[in-house]
N, C-alpha and C positions, 0 to 999 in steps of 0.2 A: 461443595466448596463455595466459599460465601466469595466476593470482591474484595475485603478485607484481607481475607487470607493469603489473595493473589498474590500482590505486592503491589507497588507502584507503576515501574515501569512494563508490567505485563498488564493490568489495566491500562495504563496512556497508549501503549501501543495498540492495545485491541482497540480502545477508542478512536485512535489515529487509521486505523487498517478500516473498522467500520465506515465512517466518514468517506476516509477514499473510493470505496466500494459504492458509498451512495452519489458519491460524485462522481465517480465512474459511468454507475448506469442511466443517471440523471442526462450525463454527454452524450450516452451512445443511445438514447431513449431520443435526445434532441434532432441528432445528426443522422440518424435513422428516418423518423418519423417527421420531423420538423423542418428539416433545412435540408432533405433529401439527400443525404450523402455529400461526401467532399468539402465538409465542416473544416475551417484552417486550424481551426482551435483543439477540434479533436484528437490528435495524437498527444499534447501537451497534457489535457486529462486523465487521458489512458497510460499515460508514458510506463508505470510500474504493468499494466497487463499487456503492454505490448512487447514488455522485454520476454516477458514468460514465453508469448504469441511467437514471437521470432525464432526460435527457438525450434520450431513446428512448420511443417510445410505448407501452401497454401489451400492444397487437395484436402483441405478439413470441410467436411459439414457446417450447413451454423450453427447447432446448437452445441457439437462438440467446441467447436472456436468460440463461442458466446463462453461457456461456462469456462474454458482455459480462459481467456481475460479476464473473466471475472477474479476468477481463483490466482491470478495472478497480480492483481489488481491489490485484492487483501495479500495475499502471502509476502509479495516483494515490500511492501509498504510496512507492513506489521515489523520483519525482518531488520526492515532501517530503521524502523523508529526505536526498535527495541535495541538493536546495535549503536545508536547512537544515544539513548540514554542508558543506558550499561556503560557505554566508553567514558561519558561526562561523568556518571559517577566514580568511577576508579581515578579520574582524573580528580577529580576533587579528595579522594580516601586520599591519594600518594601525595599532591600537594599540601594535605594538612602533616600527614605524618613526616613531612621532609620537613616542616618546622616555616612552614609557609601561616598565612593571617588565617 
């Protein structure tokens, strides 16, 4: 299956979810390794892997809890972008066919 065939909005969101995920791990690579923990910035990067995260107790391993954020990082993210350009288009099909510009 080519990117062509995907559609739109499932490319923009996989490219949206990608991104997030590299900026995700780009934060946790920072606040980890760089700025030693306790980053102020860090929870606003992560915000989509930490909803997943919460969700989960804190008796996780790290590499189990590394790859749930991760994986939540892309899922939740992809999930909105694609919900929210699915919704904007239907908004646009019902506003043209109600006789809108």
């Amino acid at each position: 299956m080519s990117f062509d065939a995907m559609g739109k909005p499932i490319f923009r969101s996989l490219t949206v979810s990608v991104a997030a995920l590299l900026l995700g791990m780009a934060a946790f690579f920072y606040n980890w390794n760089i700025h030693g923990g306790g980053w102020h910035y860090f929870r606003i990067f992560l915000f989509p892997g930490n909803l997943v995260l919460s969700l989960f107790t804190e008796e996780i391993d790290f590499w189990p809890k590394f790859l749930l954020q991760m994986s939540g990082q892309f899922l939740v993210s992809f999930s909105a972008t694609y919900s929210v350009l699915k919704s904007t288009a239907f908004l646009k099909a019902l506003y043209h066919t109600s006789g809108g510009k």
